[in-house]
C-alpha positions in Angstrom: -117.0 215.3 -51.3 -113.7 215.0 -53.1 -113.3 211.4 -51.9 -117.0 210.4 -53.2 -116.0 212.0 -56.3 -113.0 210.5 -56.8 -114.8 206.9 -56.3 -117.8 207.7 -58.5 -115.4 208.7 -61.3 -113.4 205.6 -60.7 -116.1 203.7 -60.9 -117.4 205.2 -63.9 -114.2 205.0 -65.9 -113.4 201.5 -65.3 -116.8 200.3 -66.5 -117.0 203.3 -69.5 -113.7 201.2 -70.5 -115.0 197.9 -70.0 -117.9 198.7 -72.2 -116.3 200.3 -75.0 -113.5 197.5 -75.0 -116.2 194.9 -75.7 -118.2 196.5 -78.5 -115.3 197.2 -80.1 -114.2 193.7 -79.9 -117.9 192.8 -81.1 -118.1 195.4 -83.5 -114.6 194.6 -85.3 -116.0 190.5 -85.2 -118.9 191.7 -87.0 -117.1 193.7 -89.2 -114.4 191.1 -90.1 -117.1 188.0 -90.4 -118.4 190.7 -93.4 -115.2 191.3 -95.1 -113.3 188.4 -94.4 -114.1 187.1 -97.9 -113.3 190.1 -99.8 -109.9 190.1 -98.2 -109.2 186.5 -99.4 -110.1 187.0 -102.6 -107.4 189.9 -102.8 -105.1 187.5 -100.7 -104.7 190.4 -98.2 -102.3 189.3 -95.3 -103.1 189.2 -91.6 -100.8 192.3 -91.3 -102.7 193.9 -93.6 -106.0 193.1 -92.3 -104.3 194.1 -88.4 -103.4 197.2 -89.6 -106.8 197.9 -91.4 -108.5 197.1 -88.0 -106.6 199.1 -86.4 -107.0 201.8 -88.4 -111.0 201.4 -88.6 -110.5 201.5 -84.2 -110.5 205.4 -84.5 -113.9 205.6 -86.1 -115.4 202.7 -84.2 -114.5 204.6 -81.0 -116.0 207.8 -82.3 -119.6 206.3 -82.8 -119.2 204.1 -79.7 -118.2 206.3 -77.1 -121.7 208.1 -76.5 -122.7 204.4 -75.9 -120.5 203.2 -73.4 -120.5 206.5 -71.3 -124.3 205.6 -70.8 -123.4 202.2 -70.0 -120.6 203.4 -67.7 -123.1 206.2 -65.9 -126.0 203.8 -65.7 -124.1 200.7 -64.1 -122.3 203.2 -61.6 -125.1 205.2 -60.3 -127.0 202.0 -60.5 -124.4 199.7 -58.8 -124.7 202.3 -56.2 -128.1 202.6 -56.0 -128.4 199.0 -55.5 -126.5 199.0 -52.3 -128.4 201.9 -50.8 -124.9 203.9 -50.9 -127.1 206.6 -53.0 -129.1 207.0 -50.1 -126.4 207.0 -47.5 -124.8 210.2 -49.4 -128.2 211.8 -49.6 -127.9 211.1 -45.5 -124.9 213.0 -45.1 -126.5 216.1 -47.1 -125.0 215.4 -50.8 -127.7 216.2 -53.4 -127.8 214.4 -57.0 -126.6 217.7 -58.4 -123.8 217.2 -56.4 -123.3 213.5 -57.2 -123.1 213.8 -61.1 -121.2 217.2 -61.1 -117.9 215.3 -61.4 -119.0 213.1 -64.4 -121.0 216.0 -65.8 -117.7 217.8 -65.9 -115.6 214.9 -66.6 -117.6 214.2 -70.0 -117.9 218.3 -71.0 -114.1 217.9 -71.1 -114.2 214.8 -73.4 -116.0 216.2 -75.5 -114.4 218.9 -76.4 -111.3 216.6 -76.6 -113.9 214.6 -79.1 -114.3 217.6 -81.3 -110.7 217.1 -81.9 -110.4 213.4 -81.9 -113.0 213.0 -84.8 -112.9 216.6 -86.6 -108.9 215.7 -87.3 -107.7 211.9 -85.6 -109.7 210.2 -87.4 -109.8 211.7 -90.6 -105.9 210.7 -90.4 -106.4 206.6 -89.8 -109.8 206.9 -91.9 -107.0 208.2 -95.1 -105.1 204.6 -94.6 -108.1 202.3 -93.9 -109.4 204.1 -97.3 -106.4 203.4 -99.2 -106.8 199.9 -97.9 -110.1 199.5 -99.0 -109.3 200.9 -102.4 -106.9 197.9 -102.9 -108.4 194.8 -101.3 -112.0 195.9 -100.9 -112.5 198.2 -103.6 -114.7 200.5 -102.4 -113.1 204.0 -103.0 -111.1 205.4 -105.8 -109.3 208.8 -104.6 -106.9 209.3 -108.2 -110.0 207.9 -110.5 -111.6 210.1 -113.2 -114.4 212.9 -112.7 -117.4 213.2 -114.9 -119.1 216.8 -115.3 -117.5 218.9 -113.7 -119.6 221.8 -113.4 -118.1 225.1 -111.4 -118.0 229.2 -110.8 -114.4 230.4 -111.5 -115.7 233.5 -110.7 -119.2 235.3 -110.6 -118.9 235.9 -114.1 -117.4 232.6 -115.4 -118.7 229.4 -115.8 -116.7 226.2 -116.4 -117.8 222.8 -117.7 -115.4 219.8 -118.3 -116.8 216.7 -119.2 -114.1 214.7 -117.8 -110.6 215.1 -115.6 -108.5 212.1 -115.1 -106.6 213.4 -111.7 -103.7 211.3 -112.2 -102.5 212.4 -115.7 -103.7 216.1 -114.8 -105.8 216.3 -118.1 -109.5 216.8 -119.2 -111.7 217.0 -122.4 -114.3 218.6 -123.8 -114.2 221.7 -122.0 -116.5 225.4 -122.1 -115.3 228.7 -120.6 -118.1 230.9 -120.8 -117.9 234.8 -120.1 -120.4 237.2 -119.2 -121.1 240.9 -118.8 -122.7 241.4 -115.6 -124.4 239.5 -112.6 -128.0 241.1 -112.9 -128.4 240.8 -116.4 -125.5 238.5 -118.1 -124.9 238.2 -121.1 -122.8 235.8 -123.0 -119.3 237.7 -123.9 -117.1 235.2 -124.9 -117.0 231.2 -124.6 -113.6 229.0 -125.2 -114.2 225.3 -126.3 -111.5 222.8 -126.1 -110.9 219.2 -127.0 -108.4 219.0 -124.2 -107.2 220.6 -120.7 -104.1 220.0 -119.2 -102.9 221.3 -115.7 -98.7 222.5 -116.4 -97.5 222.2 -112.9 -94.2 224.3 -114.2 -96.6 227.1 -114.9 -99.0 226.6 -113.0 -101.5 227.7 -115.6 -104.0 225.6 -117.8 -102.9 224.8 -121.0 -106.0 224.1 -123.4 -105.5 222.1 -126.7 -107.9 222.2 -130.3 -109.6 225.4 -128.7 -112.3 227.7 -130.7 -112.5 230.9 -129.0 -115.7 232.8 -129.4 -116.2 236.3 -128.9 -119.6 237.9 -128.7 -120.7 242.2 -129.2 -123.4 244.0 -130.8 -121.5 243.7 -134.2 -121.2 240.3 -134.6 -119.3 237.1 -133.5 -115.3 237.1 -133.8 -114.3 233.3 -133.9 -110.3 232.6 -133.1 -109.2 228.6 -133.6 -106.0 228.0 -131.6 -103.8 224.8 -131.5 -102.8 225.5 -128.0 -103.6 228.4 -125.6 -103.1 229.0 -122.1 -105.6 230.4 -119.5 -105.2 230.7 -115.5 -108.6 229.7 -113.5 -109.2 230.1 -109.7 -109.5 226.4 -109.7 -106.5 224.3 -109.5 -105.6 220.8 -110.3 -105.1 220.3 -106.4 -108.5 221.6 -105.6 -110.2 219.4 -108.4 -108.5 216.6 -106.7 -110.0 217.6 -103.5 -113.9 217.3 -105.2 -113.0 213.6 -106.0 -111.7 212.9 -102.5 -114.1 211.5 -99.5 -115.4 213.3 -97.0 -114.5 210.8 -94.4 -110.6 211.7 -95.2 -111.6 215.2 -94.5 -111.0 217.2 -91.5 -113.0 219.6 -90.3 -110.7 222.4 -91.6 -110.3 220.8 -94.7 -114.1 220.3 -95.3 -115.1 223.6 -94.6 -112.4 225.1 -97.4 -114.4 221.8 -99.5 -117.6 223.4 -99.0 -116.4 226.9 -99.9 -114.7 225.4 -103.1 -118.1 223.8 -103.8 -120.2 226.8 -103.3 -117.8 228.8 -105.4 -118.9 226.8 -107.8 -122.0 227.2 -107.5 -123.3 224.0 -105.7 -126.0 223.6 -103.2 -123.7 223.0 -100.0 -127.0 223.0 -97.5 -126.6 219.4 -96.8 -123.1 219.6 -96.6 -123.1 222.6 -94.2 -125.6 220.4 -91.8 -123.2 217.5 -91.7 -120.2 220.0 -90.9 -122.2 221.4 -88.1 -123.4 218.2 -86.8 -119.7 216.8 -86.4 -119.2 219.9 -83.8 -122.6 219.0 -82.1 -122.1 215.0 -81.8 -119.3 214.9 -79.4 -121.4 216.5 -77.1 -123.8 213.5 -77.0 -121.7 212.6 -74.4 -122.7 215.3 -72.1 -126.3 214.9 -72.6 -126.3 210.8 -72.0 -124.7 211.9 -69.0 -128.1 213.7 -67.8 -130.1 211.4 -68.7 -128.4 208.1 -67.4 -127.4 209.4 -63.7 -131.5 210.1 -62.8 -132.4 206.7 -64.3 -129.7 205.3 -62.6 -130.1 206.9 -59.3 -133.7 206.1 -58.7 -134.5 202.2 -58.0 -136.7 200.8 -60.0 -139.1 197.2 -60.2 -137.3 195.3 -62.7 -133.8 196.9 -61.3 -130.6 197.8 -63.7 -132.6 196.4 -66.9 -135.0 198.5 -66.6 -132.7 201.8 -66.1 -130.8 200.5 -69.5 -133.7 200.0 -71.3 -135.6 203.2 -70.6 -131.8 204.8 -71.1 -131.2 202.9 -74.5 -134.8 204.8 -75.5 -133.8 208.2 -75.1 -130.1 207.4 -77.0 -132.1 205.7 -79.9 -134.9 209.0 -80.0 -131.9 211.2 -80.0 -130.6 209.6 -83.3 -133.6 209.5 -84.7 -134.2 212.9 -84.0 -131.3 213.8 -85.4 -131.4 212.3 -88.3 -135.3 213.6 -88.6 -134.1 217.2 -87.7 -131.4 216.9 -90.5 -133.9 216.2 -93.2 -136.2 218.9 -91.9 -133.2 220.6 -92.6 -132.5 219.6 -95.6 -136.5 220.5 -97.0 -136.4 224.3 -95.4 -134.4 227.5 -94.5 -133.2 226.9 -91.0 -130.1 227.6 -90.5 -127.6 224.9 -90.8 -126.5 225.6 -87.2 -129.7 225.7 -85.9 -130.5 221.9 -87.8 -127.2 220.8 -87.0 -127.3 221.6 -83.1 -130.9 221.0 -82.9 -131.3 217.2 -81.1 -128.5 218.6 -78.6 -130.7 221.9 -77.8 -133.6 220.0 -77.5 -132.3 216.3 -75.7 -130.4 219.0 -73.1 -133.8 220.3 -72.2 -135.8 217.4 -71.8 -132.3 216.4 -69.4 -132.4 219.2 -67.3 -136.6 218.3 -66.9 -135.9 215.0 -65.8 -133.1 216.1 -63.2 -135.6 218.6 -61.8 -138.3 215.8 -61.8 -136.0 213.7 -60.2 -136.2 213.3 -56.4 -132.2 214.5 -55.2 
């Protein structure tokens, strides 16, 4: 058995590899044949564009792989089925359980290593390819300014700032309002300025033209200040962190994201969906896995093309469905985990019926 093994997982690495070298090359064609111009016009060197390719290779592998470990199961077991050596191990008492238990374990382990590869790897080349966008593509602006910044400072502060330019660290037009309670708030104070302006010595706001209101039973008390300071949970760093993209975001880094945003006050549902989702996609690779070997193992009328088309099927229902299981998601109370794991819980099922359907 360790010898079979051995060749079955040879087999299937070699043509896993194969496969995901060529749609990479195609997919990086593509993408250059679309971009090519853009970089012209910027007069973008070949280094540069290299080194944004190669940067871009991290995500293109992380939406790829799923693809060619169903290619690489489907052409093995397939290859094998075609010269009857299938049937020659079922001979000698191996079942299919048996058969795919090495790949089965082979791609649980790789995806686990893919919860690492694209929760944190590729968040660090997907930070360069950005910045390269940003100059020769422009498509993302990290350091540009923020428009209505609504957040929480606390459960009884609310903060409003019509604008923040990150790179001089200053604001304008900016509300601090103050209330008595949670259950039944009342407005205690509100500070308006003209201007806000992050001192990184003190690390402290510093507010400019301010008119600090105070409100009680006897009356309003109204303060106008050239310059005052105030601290806030929020810091410049952390506003910066709004304006960045997700895709530069690990997944530690977009889970302290969400938290900042639903501090704030922000629906994060949709946000919490995606996070969970990015743990439950690696292991797409496990499920293809069940799905390719008894397609694969079987001969069919119409041979390999047949296997690949019923197995391209399933792959293109389970993105569907988990993009239809998102928006479900989205529209009602189940739990993000639940929506976010759900094509996974579902696709492993309908796997495990087709093994047992299968003849082993």
């Amino acid at each position: 058995m360790r010898i079979i093994a051995k060749y079955i997982i040879k087999q299937f690495i070699a043509t896993m590899v194969f496969s995901l070298f060529a749609m990479c090359i195609i997919f990086v064609i593509v993408n250059l044949l679309e971009s090519l111009d853009d970089f012209m016009d910027q007069h973008a060197s070949f280094m540069v564009i290299v080194k944004y390719y190669i940067f871009f290779l991290p995500e293109i592998l992380k939406l790829l792989t799923p693809i060619s470990i169903l290619l690489g199961a489907l052409f093995t077991f397939g290859r094998l089925s075609t010269n009857n050596e299938i049937t020659a191990m079922k001979s000698g008492g191996l079942s299919l359980y048996k058969l795919m238990f090495p790949l089965a374990v082979l791609t649980l382990f790789l995806s686990f290593f893919q919860i690492y590869f694209n929760g944190w790897l590729v968040q660090e080349a997907n930070h360069v390819k950005l910045d390269i966008e940003q100059k020769y593509l422009h498509k993302y602006n990290s350091n540009g300014p923020i428009y209505n910044l609504y957040f929480r400072d606390n459960p009884l502060r609310n903060v409003v700032m019509q604008y923040y330019d990150a790179t001089s660290k200053t604001g304008n037009t900016v509300w601090i309002e103050d209330f008595s309670s949670e259950i039944k708030p009342r407005l205690i104070k509100r500070i308006e300025a003209k201007t806000i302006r992050w001192d990184s010595v003190k690390n402290k706001w510093e507010l400019l033209g301010v008119i600090d209101r105070s409100y009680s039973p006897f009356g309003i008390i109204t303060k106008t200040l050239d310059t005052a300071y105030t601290t806030l949970k929020i810091t410049h760093s952390e506003i910066v962190e709004l304006k960045r993209s997700v895709d530069e975001m690990n997944f530690d880094e977009f889970r302290n994201y969400i938290e900042l945003l639903k501090q704030g006050g922000k629906d994060v549902r949709r946000l919490m969906i995606t996070y969970y989702s990015g743990y439950a996609f690696p292991f797409a690779n496990f499920i293809v896995i069940i799905f390719a070997v008894p397609f694969a193992s079987v001969r069919k009328k119409g041979g390999i093309a047949i296997q690949i088309g019923a197995a391209m099927v399933v792959v293109f229902l389970y993105l569907l469905f988990t993009e239809i299981s998102k928006n479900i998601g989205y529209a009602s109370n189940i739990h993000p985990i639940i929506t976010g794991w759900s094509a996974n819980i579902l696709f492993l099922i309908a796997g495990i019926f087709t093994i047992f359907k299968t003849r082993t």
